[in-house]
Every structure is written in structure tokens, then in C-alpha cells.
C-alpha positions in Angstrom: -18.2 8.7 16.4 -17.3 8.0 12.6 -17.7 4.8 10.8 -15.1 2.0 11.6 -12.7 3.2 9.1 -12.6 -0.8 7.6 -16.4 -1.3 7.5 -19.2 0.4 5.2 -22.9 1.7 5.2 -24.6 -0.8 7.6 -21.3 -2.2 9.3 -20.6 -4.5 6.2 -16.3 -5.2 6.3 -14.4 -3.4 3.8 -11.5 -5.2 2.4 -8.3 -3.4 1.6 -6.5 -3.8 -1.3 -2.7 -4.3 -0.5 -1.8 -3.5 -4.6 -0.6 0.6 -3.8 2.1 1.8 -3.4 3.9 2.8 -0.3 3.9 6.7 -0.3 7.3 7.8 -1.2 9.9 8.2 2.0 12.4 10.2 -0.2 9.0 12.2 -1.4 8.0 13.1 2.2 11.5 14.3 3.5 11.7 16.3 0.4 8.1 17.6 1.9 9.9 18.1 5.2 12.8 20.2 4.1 10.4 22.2 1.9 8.4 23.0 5.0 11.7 23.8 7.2 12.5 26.6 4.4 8.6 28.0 3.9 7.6 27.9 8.0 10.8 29.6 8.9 10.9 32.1 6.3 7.2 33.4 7.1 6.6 32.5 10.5 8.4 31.6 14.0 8.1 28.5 15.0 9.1 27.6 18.5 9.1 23.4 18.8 9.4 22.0 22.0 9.5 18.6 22.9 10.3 17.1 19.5 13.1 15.2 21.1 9.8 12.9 22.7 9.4 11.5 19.0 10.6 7.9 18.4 13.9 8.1 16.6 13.0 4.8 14.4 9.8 2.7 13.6 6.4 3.4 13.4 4.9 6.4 15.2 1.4 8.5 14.2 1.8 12.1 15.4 -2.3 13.3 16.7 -2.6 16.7 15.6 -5.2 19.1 16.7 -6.1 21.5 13.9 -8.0 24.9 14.2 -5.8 26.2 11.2 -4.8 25.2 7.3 -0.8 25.9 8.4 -0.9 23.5 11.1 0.1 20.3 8.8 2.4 22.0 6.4 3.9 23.8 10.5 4.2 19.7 11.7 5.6 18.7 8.6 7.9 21.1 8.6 9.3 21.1 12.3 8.9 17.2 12.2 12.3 15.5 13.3 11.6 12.8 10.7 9.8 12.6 7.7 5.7 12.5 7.3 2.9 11.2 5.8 -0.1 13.0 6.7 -3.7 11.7 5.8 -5.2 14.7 3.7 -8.8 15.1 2.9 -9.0 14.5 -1.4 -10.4 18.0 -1.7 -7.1 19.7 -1.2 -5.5 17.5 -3.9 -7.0 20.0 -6.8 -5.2 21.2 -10.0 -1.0 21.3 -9.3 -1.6 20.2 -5.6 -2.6 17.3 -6.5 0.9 15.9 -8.3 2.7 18.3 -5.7 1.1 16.1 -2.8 1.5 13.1 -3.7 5.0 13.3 -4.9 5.7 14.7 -1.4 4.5 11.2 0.2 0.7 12.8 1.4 -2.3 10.4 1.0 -5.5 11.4 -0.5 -8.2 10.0 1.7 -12.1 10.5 0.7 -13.6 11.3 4.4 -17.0 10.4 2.8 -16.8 6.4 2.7 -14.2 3.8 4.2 -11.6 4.4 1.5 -9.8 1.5 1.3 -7.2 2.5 -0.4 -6.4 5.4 1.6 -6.2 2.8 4.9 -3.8 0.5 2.8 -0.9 3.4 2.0 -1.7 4.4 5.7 -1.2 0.6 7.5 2.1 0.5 4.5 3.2 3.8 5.8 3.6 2.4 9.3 4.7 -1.1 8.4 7.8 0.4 7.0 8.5 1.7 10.4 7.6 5.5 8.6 5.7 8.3 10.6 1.7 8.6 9.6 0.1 12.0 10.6 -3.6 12.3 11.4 -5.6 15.2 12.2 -8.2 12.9 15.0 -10.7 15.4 14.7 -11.3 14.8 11.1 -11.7 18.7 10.4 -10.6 22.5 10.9 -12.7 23.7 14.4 -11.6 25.0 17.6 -8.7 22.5 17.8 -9.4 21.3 20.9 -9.6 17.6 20.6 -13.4 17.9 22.0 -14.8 14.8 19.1 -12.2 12.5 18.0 -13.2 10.3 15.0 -12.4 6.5 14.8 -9.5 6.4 12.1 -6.8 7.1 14.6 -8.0 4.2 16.9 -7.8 2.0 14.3 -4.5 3.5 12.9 -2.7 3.3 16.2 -3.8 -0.9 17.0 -3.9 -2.4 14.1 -0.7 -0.5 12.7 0.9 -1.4 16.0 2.5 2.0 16.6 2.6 4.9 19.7 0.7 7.7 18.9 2.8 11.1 19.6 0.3 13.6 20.6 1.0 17.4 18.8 -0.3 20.8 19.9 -0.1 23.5 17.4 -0.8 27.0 19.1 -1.2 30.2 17.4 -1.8 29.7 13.9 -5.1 30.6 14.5 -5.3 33.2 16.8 -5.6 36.6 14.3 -5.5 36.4 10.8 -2.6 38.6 8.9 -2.8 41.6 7.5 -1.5 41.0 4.1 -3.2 37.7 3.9 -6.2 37.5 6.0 -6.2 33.6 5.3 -3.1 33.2 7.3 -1.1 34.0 10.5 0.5 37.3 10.6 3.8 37.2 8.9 6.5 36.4 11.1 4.4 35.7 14.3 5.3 33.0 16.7 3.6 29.3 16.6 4.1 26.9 18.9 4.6 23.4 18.2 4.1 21.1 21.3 5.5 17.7 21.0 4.1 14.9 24.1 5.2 12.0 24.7 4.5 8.9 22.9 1.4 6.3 24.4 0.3 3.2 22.9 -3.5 3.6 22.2 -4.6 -0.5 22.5 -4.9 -2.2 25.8 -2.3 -4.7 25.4 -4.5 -7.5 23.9 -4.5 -6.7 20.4 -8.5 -7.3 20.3 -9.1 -4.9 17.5 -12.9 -5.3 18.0 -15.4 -2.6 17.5 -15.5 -2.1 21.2 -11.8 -2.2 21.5 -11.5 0.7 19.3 -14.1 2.2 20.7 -12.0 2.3 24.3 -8.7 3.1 22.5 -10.5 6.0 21.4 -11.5 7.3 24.8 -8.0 6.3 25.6 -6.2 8.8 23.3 -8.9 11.5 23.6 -7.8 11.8 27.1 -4.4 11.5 26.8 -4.8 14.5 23.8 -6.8 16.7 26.3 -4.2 16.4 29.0 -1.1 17.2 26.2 -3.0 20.1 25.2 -3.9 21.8 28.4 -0.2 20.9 29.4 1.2 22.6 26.2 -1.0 26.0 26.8 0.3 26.1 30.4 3.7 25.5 29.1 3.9 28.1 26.1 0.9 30.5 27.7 -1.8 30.5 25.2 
């Protein structure tokens, strides 16, 4: 288990600094409509589910990731707009401009970045769609060790979290580019339907996080195993 994502090195509170900006909505369904073109030009998406997504407010969308397509995939098969937490290393040379004019946040996974968890909490009190990856990093994609930030995310941004299963994207590399899925393979994108993480009390204490993160992890497990009996993989 991470850090609370609001509290430093020896559990001291981390104020957040309400002066940024709200990531650009325009921005991200520019993103959006970028991905639609680039996913289903190189590869074949099949969504299902997407109609589970809340068609207005706040929602976070839990994404397992075992592979670097899987947020452009999410972004781009997304029925609305999103802002997806991205770890500051990929915002390097034109990225970084690209990303940010698309509506992604920069997040620093190495301290409580405060300025990362103010765009994120704006995000979702514009009623706009925040994705996370819970498992903080590329691995199996399996939702096995969740981190903290989602938790926190999903109560204190009072919004349902919409878990997403993206299958296939890492199952054999390509032959023309050994970095990604063969061209014009099939990935499935396995929307589930939307929970609220808190227990109804709003206590966003470290122990109520703590809970809400056992909460999701197990609601995340069950959507995955449901979505690989579903689409077979």
C-alpha cells in the first residue's frame, strides 16, 4: 500500500493548492477522437459494455494495465472524454505539450504531488471523467496490488468508479514493431458497471480508505475474471 496520496514522508498532511487549472475538456475530446482514428486504424478494438458508463457527472474509469496501448485503447473507445493520470516520465520532449494540451495530468509517483491531486479532484468536480491505472504500473494487469490514489480519488471526489478490462494488448508482441500488438489484432475493452468505492459515511479517514480499497480491489478482480469469461482470454 502507497502513501496516502494527501500526506508526505512520515504521515505529515499535504496541502493542495487549488491555483491550476482544470485540464482542458475540449483538449481531452480532441484526445478522444485522436485515439478513435489511431486504435482503429492499427488495431481491432472490440468494446463491450461501454453503455455501463455514466452519461454525465463525475466517474473514474479503473484500468488494469499490462501494456503502453492500454490508455491511449481507453481513451480512444471511451464514450466521453478523459483525463488520465500519467506518470511525469512519459511527458518528455513533444509529448510533453502534446499531453497536456490533450487534457492528461502529469503526476510525479515519487511524492504526494499535490498538484497532480488538485487537476484530478477539479477534473471530477466538473462532473468530467478521471482515468487511473490502480496498480500504479505496467505488470501482469491483473489488479493483484492496488495503490491508494484511487481510494482517495473515488471518496473524496465523490464519484463511481467504472471498472475497465483491457485484454490482448499484451499477449504477443508485433512483428513489425516488437513494442506493440500485432497490427490489426483484436483487443478487448471490457466496460463493468459503475460502484461507489466509500461506505456511505464520507469518513475519508486513513482507515476508511484503507477499506475502500479492499472494496474496489474486489470488485476489479470479479470485473476482470467476468470479462475473460466473456471475451475468452
Amino acid at each position: 500500500m502507497c502513501r496516502h496520496p494527501r500526506r508526505g514522508e512520515a504521515g505529515r498532511e499535504v496541502s493542495a493548492d487549488s491555483s491550476g487549472t482544470v485540464p482542458s475538456l475540449k483538449g481531452a475530446e480532441v484526445g478522444r477522437r485522436i485515439g478513435v482514428g489511431l486504435m482503429y486504424g492499427l488495431w481491432k478494438p472490440r468494446v463491450l459494455g461501454a453503455w455501463r458508463m455514466p452519461a454525465t457527472g463525475p466517474a473514474i474509469l479503473a484500468v488494469n494495465h499490462s501494456h503502453n496501448i492500454d490508455g491511449p485503447m481507453v481513451m480512444g473507445v471511451s464514450p466521453r472524454p478523459t483525463h488520465f493520470l500519467i506518470k511525469k516520465e512519459a511527458f518528455i520532449g513533444p509529448l510533453d505539450p502534446f499531453l497536456t494540451a490533450i487534457g492528461q495530468l502529469k503526476v510525479d509517483r515519487s511524492v504526494a504531488d499535490r498538484g497532480a491531486i488538485t487537476q484530478a479532484l477539479d477534473v471530477l468536480k466538473a462532473g468530467g471523467v478521471l482515468g487511473i491505472f490502480p496498480e500504479g504500473t505496467r505488470g501482469e494487469g491483473d489488479f493483484a496490488s492496488l495503490r491508494a490514489g484511487l481510494a482517495y480519488f473515488a471518496v473524496r471526489g465523490g464519484a463511481p468508479v467504472v471498472p475497465v478490462a483491457v485484454l490482448g494488448s499484451s499477449e504477443k508482441p508485433g512483428r513489425l514493431i516488437k513494442g506493440l500488438p500485432p497490427l490489426r489484432s483484436r483487443v478487448d475493452v471490457v466496460f463493468g458497471d459503475p460502484f461507489e468505492a466509500g461506505d456511505g459515511s464520507g469518513r475519508r479517514t486513513r482507515k476508511a480508505l484503507d477499506e475502500a480499497t479492499e472494496r474496489i480491489q474486489k470488485q476489479l478482480s470479479a470485473h476482470l475474471e467476468n470479462a475473460r469469461r466473456l471475451t475468452g482470454r
